[in-house]
PDB file of N, CA, C and O in Angstrom:
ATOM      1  N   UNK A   1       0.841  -1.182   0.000  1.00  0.00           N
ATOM      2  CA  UNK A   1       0.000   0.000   0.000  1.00  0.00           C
ATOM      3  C   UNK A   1       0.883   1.241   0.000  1.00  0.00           C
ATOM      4  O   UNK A   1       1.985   1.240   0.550  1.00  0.00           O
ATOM      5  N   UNK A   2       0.335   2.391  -0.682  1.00  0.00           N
ATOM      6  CA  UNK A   2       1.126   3.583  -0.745  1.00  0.00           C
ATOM      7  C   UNK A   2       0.429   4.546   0.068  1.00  0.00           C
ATOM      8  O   UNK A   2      -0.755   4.859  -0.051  1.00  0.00           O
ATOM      9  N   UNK A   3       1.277   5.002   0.922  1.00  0.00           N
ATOM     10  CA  UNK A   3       1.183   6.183   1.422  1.00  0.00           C
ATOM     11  C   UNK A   3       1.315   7.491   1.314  1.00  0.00           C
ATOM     12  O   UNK A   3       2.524   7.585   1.099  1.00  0.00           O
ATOM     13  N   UNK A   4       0.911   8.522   1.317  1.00  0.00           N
ATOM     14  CA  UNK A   4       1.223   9.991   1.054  1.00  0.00           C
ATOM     15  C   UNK A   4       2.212  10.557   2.371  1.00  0.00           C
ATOM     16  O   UNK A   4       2.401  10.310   3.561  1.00  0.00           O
ATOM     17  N   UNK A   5       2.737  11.565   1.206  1.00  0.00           N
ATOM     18  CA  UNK A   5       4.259  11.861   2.105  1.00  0.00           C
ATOM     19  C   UNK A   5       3.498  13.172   3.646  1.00  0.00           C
ATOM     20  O   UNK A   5       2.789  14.175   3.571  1.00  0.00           O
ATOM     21  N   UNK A   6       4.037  12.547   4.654  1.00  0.00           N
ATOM     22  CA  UNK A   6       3.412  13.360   5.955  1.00  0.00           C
ATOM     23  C   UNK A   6       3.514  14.561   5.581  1.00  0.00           C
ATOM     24  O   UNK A   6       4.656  14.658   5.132  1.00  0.00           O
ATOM     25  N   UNK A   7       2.943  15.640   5.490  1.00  0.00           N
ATOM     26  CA  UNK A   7       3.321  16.811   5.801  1.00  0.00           C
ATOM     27  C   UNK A   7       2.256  17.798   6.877  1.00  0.00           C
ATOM     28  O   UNK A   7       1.246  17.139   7.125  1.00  0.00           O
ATOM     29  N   UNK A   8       2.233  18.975   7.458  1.00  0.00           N
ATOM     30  CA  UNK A   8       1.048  19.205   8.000  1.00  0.00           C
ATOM     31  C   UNK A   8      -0.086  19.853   7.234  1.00  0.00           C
ATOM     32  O   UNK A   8      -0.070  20.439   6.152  1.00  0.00           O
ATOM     33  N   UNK A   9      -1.057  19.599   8.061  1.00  0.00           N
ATOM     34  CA  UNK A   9      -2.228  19.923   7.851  1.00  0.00           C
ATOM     35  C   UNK A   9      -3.007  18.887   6.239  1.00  0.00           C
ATOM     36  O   UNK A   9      -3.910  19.247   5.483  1.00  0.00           O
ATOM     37  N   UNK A  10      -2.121  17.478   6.226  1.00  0.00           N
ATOM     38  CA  UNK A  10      -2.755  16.336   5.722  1.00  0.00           C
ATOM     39  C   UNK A  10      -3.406  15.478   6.793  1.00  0.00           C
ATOM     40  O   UNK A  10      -2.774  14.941   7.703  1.00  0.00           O
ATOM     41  N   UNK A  11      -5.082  15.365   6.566  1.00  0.00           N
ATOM     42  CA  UNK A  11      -5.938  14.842   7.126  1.00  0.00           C
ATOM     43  C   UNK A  11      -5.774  13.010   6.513  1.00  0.00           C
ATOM     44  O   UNK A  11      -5.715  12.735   5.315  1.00  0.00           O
ATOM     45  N   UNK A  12      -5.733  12.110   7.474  1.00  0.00           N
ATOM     46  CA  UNK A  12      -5.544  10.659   7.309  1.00  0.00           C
ATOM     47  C   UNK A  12      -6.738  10.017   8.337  1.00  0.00           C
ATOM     48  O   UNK A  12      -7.754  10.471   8.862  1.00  0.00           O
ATOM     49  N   UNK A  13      -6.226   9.052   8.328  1.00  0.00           N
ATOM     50  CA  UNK A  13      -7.377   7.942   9.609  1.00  0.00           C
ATOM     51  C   UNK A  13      -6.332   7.455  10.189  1.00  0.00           C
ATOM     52  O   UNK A  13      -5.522   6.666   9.703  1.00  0.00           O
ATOM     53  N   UNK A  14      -6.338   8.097  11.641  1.00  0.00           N
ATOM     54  CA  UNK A  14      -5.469   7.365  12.558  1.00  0.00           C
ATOM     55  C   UNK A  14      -6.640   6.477  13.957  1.00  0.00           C
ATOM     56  O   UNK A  14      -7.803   6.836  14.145  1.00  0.00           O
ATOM     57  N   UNK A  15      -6.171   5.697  14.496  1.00  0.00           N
ATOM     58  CA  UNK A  15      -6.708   5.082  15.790  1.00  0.00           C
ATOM     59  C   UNK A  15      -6.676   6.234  16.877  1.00  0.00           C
ATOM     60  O   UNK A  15      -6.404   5.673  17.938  1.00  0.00           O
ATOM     61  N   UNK A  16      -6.779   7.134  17.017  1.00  0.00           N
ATOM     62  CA  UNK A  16      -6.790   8.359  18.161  1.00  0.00           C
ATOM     63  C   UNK A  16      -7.258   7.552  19.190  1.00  0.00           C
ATOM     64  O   UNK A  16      -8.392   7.072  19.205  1.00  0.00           O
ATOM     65  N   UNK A  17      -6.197   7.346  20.278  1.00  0.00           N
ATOM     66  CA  UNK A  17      -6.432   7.082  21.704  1.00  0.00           C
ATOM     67  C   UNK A  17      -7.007   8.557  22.729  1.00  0.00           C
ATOM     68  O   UNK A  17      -6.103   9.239  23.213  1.00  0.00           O
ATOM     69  N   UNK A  18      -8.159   8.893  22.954  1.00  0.00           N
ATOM     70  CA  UNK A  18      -8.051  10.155  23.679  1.00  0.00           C
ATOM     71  C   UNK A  18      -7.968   9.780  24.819  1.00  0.00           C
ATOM     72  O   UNK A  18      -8.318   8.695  25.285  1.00  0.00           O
ATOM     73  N   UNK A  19      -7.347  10.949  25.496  1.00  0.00           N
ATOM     74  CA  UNK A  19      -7.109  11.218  27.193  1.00  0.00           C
ATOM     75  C   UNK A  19      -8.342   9.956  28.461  1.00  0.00           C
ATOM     76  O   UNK A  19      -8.061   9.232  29.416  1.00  0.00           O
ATOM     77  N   UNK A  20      -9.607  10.277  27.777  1.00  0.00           N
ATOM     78  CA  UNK A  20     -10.637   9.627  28.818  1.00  0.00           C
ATOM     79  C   UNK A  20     -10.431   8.018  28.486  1.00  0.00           C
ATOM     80  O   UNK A  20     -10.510   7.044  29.235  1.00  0.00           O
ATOM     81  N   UNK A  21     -10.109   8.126  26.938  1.00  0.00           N
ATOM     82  CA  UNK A  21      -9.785   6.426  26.669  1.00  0.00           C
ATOM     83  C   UNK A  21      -8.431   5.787  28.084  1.00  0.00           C
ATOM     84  O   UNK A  21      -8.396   5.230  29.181  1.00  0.00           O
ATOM     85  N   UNK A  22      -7.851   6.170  27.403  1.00  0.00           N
ATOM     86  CA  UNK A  22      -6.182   6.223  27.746  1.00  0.00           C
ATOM     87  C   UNK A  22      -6.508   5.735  29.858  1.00  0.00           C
ATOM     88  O   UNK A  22      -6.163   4.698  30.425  1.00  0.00           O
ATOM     89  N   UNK A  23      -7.198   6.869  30.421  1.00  0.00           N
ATOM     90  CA  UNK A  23      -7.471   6.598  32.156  1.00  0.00           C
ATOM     91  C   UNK A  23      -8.407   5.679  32.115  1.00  0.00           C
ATOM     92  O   UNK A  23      -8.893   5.571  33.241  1.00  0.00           O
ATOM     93  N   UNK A  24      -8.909   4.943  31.338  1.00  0.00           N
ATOM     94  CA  UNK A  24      -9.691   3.869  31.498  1.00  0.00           C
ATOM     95  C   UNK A  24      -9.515   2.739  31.399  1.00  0.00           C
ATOM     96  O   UNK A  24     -10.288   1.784  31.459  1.00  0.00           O
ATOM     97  N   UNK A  25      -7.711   2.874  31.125  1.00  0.00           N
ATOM     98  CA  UNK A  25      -6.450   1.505  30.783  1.00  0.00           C
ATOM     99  C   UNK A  25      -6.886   0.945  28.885  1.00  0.00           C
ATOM    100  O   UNK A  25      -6.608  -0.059  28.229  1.00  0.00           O
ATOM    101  N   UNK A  26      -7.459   1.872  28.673  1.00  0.00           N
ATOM    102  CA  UNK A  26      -7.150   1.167  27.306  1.00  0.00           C
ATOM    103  C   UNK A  26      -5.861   1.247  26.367  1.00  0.00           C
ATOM    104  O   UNK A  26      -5.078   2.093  26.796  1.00  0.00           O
ATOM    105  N   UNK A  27      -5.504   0.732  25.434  1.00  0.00           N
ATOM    106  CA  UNK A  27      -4.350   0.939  24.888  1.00  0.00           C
ATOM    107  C   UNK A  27      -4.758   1.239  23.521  1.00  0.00           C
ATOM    108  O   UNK A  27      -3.715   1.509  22.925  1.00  0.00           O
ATOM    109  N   UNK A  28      -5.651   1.321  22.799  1.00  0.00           N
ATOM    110  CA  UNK A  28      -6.205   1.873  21.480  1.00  0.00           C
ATOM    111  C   UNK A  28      -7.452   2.348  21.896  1.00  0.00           C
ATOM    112  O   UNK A  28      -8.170   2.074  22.857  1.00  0.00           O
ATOM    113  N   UNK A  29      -7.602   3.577  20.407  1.00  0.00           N
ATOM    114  CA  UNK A  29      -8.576   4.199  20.703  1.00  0.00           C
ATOM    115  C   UNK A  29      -9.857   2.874  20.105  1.00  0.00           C
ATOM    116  O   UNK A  29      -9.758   1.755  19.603  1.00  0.00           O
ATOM    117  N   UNK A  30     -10.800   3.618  20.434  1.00  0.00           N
ATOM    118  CA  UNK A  30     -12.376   2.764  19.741  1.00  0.00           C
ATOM    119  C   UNK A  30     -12.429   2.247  18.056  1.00  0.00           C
ATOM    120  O   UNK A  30     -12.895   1.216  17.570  1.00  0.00           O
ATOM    121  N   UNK A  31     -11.792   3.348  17.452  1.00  0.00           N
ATOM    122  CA  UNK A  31     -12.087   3.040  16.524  1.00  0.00           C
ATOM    123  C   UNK A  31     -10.622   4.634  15.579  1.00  0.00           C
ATOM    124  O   UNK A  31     -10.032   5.685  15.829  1.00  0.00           O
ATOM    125  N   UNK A  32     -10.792   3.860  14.781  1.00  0.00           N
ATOM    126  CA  UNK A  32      -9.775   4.946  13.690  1.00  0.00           C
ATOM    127  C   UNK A  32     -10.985   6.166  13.327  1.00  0.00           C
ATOM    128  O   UNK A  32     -12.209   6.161  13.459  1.00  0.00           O
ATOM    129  N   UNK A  33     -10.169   7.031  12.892  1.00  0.00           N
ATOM    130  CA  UNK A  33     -10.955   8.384  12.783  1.00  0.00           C
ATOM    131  C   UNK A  33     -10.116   9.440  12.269  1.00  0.00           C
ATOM    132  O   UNK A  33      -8.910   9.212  12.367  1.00  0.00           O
ATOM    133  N   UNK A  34     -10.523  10.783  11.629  1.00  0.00           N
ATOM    134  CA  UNK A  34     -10.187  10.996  10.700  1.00  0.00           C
ATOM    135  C   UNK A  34      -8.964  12.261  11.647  1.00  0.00           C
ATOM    136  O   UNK A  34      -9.510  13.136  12.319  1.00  0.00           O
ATOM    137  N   UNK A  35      -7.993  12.234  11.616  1.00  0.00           N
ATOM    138  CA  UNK A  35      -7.346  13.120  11.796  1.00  0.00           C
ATOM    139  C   UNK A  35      -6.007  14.398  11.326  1.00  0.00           C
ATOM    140  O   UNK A  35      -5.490  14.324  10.211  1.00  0.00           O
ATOM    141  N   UNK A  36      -5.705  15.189  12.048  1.00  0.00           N
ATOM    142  CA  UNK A  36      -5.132  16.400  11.185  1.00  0.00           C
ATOM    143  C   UNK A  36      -3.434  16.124  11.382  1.00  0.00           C
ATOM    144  O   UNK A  36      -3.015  15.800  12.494  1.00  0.00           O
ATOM    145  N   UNK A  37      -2.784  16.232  10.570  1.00  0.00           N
ATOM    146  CA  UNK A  37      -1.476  15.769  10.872  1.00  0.00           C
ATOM    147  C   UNK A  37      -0.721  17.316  11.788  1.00  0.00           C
ATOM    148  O   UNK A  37       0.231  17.417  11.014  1.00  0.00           O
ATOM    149  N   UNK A  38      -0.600  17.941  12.328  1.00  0.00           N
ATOM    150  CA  UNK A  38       0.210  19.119  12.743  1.00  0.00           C
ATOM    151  C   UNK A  38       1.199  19.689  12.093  1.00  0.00           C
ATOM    152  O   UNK A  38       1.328  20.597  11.273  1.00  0.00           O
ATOM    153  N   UNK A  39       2.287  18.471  13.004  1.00  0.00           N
ATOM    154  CA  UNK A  39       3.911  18.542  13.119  1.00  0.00           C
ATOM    155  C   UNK A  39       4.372  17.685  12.445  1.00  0.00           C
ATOM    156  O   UNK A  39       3.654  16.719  12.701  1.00  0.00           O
ATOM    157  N   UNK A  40       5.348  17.271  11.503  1.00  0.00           N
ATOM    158  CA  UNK A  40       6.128  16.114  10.976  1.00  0.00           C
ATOM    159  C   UNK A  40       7.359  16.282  10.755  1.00  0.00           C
ATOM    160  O   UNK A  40       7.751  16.858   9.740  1.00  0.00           O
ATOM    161  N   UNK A  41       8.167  15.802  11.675  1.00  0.00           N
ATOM    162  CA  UNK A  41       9.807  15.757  11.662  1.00  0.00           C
ATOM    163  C   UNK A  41      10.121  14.549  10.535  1.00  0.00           C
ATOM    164  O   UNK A  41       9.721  13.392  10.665  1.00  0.00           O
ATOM    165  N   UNK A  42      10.902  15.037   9.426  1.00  0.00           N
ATOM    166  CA  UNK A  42      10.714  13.974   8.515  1.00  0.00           C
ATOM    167  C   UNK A  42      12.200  13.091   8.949  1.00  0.00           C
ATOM    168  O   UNK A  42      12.304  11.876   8.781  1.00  0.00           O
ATOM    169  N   UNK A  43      13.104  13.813   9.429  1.00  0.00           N
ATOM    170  CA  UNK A  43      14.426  12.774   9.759  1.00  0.00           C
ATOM    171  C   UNK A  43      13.782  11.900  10.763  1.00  0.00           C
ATOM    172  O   UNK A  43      13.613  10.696  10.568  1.00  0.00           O
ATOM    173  N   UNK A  44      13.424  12.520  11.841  1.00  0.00           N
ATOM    174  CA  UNK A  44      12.657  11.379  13.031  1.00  0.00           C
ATOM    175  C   UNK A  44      11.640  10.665  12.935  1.00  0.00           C
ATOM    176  O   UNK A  44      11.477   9.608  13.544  1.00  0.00           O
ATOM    177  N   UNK A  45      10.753  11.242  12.055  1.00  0.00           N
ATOM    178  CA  UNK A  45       9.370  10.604  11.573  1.00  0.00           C
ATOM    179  C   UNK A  45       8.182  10.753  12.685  1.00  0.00           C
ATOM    180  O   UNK A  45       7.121  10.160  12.877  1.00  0.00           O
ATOM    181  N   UNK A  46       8.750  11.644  13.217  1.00  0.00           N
ATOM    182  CA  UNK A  46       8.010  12.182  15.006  1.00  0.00           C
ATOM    183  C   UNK A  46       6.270  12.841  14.418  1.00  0.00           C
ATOM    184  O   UNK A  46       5.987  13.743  13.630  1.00  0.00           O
ATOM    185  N   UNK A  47       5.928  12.468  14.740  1.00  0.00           N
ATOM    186  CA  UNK A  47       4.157  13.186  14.116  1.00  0.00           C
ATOM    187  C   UNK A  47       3.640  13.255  15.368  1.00  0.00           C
ATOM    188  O   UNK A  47       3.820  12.593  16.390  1.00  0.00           O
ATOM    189  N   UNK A  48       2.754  14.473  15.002  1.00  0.00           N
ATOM    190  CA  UNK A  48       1.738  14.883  16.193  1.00  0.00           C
ATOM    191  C   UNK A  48       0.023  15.056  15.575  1.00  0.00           C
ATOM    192  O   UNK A  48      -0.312  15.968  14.819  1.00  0.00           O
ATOM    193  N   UNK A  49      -0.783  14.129  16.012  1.00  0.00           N
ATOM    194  CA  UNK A  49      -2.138  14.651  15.323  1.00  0.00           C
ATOM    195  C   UNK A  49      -2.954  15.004  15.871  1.00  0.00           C
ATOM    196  O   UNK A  49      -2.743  14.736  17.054  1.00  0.00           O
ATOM    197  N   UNK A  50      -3.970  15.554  15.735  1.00  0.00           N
ATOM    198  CA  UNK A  50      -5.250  16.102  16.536  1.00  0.00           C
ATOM    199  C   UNK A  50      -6.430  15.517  16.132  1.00  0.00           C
ATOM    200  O   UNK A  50      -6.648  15.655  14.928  1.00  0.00           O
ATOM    201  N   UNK A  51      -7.434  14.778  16.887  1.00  0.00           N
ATOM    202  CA  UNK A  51      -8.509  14.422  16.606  1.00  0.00           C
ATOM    203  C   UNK A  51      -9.304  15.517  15.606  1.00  0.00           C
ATOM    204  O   UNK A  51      -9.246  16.744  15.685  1.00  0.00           O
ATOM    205  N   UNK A  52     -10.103  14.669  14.592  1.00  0.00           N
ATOM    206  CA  UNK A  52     -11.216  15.243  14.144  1.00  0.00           C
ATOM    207  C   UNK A  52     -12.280  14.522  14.393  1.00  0.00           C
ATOM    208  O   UNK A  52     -12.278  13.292  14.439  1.00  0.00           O
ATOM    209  N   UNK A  53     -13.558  15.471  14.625  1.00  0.00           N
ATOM    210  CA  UNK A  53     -14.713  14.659  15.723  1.00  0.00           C
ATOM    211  C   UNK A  53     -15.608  15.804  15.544  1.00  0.00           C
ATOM    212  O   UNK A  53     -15.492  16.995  15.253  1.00  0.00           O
ATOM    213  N   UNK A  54     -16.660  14.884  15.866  1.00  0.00           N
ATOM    214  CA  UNK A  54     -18.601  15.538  15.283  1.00  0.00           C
ATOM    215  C   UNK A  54     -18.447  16.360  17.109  1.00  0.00           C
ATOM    216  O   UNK A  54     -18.250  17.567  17.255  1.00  0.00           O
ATOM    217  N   UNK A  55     -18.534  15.776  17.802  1.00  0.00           N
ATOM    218  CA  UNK A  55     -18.622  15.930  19.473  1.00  0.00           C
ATOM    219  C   UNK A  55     -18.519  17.080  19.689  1.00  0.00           C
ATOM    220  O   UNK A  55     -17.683  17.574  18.932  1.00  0.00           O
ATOM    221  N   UNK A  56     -19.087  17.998  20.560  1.00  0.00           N
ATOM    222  CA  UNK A  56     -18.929  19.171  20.855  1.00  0.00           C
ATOM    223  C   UNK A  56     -17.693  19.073  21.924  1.00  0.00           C
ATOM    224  O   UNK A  56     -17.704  18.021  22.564  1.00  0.00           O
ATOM    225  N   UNK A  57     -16.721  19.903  22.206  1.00  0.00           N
ATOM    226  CA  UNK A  57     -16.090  19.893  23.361  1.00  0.00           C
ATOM    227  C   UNK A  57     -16.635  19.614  24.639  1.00  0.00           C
ATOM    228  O   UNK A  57     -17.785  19.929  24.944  1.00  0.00           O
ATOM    229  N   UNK A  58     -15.872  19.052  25.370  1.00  0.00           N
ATOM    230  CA  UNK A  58     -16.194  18.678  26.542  1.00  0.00           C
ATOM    231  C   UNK A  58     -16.004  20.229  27.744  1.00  0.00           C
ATOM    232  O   UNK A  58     -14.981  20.886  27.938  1.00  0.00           O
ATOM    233  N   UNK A  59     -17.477  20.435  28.401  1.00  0.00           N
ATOM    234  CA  UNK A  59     -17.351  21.574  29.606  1.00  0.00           C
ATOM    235  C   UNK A  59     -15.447  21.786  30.276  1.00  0.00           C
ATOM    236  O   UNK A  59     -14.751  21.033  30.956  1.00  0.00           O
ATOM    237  N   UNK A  60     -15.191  23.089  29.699  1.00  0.00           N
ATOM    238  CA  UNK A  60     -13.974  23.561  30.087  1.00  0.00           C
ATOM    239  C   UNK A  60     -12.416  23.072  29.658  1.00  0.00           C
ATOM    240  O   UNK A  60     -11.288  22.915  30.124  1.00  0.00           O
ATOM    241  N   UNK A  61     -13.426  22.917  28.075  1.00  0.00           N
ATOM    242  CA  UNK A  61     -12.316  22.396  27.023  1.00  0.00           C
ATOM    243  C   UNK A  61     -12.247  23.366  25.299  1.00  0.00           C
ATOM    244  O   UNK A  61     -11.687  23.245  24.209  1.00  0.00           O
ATOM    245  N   UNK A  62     -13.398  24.494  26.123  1.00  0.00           N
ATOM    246  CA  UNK A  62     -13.696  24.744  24.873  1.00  0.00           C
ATOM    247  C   UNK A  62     -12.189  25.344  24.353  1.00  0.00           C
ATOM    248  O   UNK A  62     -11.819  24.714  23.363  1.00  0.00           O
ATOM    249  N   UNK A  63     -11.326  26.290  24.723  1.00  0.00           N
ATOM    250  CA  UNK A  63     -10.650  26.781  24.330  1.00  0.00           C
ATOM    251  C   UNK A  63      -9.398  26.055  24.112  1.00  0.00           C
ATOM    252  O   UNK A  63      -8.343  26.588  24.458  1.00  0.00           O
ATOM    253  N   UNK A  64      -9.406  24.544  23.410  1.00  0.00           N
ATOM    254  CA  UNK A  64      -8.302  23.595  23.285  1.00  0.00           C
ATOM    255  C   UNK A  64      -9.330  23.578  21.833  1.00  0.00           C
ATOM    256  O   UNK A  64      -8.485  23.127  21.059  1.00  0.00           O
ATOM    257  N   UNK A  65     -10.421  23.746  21.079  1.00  0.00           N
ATOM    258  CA  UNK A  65     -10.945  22.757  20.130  1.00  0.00           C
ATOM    259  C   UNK A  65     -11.372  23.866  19.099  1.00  0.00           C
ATOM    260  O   UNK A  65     -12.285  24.630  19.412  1.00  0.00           O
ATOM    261  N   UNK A  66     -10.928  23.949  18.235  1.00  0.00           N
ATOM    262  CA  UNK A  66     -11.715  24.886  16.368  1.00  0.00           C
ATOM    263  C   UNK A  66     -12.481  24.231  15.970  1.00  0.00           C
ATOM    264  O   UNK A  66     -12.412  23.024  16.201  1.00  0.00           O
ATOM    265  N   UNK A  67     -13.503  24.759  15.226  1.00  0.00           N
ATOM    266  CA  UNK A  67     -14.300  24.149  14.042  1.00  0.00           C
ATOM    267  C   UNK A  67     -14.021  24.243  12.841  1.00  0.00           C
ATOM    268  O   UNK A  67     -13.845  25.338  12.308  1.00  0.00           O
ATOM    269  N   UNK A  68     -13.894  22.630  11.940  1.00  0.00           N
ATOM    270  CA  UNK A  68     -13.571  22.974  10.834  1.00  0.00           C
ATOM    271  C   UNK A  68     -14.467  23.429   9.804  1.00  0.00           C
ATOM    272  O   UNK A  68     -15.258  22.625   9.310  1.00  0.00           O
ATOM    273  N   UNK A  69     -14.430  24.772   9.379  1.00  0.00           N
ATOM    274  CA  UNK A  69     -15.129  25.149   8.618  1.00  0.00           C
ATOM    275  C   UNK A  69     -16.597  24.356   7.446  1.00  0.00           C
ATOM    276  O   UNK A  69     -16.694  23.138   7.598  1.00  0.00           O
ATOM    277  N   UNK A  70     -17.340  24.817   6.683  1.00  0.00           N
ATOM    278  CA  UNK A  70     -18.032  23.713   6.054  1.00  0.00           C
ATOM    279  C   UNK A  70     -17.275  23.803   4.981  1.00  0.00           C
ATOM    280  O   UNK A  70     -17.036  22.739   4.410  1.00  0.00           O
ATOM    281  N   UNK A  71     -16.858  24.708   4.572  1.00  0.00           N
ATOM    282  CA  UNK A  71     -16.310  24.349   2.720  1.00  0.00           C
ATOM    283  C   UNK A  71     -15.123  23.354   2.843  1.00  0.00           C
ATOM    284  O   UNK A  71     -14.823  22.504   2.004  1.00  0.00           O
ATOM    285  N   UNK A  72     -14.561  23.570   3.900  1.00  0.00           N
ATOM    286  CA  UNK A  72     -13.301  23.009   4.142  1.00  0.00           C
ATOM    287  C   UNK A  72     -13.631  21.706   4.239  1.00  0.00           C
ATOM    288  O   UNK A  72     -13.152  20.929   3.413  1.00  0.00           O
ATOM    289  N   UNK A  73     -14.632  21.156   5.409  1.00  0.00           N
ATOM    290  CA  UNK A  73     -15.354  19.907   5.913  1.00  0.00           C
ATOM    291  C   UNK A  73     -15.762  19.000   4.505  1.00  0.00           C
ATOM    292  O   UNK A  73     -15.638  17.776   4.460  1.00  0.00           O
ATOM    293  N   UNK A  74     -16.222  19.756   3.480  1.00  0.00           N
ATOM    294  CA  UNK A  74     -16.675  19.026   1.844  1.00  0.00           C
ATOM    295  C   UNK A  74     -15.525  19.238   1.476  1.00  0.00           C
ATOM    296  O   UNK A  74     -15.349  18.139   0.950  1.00  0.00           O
ATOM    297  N   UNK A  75     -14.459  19.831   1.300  1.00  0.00           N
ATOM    298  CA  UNK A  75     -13.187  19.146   0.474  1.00  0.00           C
ATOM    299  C   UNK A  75     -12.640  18.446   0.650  1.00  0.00           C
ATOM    300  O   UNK A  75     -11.898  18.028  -0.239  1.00  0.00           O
ATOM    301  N   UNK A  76     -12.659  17.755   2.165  1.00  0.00           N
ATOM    302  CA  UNK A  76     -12.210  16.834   3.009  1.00  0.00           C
ATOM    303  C   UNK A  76     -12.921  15.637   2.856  1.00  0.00           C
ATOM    304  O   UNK A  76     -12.300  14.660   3.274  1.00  0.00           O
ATOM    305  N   UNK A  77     -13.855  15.442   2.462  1.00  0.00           N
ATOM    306  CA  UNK A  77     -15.150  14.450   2.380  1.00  0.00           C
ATOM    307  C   UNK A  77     -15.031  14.095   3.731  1.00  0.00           C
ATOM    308  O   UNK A  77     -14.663  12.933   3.906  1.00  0.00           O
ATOM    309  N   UNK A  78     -15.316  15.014   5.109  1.00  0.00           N
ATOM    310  CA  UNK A  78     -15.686  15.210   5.766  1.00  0.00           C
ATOM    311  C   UNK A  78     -17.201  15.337   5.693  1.00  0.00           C
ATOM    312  O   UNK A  78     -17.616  16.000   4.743  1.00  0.00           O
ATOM    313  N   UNK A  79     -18.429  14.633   6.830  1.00  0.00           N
ATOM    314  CA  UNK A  79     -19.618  15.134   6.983  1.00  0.00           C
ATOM    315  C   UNK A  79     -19.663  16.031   8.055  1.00  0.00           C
ATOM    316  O   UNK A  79     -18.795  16.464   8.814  1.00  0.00           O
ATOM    317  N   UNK A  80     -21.398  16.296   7.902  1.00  0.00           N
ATOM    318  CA  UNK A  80     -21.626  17.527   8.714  1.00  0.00           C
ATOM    319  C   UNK A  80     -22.386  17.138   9.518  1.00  0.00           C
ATOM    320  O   UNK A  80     -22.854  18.020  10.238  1.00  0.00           O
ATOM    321  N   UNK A  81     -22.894  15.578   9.795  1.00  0.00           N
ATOM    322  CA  UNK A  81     -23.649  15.178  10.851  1.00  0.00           C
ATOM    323  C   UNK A  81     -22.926  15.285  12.343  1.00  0.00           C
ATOM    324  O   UNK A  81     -22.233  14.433  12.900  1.00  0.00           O
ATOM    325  N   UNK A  82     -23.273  16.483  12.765  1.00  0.00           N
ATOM    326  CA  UNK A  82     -22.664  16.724  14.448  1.00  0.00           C
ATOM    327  C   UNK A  82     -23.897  15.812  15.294  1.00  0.00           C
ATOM    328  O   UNK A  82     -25.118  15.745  15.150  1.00  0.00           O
ATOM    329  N   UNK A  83     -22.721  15.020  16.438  1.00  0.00           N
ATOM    330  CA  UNK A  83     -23.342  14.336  17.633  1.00  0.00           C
ATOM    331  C   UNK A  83     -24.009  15.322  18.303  1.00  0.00           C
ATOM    332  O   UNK A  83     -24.623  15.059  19.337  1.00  0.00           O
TER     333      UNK A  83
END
């Protein structure tokens, strides 16, 4: 299988383990999901991603989370069905 070369702000499907997963002893997230690449150190291969998710932020998280735009959300073949 071929992969596209990391760079940021390329959206992929990673397994995102989040924080509430993670204290609940799990070691993978639920399920793969679509996320934003950041950072990519290409000598180290070090990546950092950020969940993408329908979910509204969680009470006293708002100012950790953006919305991705809608035009942006359809170039992405991203939907717009919010939880």
């Amino acid at each position: 299988m071929s992969y596209p070369t990391p760079v940021a702000g390329l959206v992929i499907r990673y397994n995102y383990l989040w924080d509430k997963e993670k204290s609940e002893g799990f070691a993978l997230g639920s399920k793969d999901r679509p996320c934003a690449i950041v950072v990519y150190h290409s000598r180290t291969n070090d990546t950092i991603v950020v969940p993408i998710t329908h979910s509204p932020p969680e009470l006293g998280e708002e100012d950790l989370s953006i919305e991705v735009p809608a035009e942006l959300r359809g170039q992405l073949g991203l939907d717009d069905d919010a939880n």
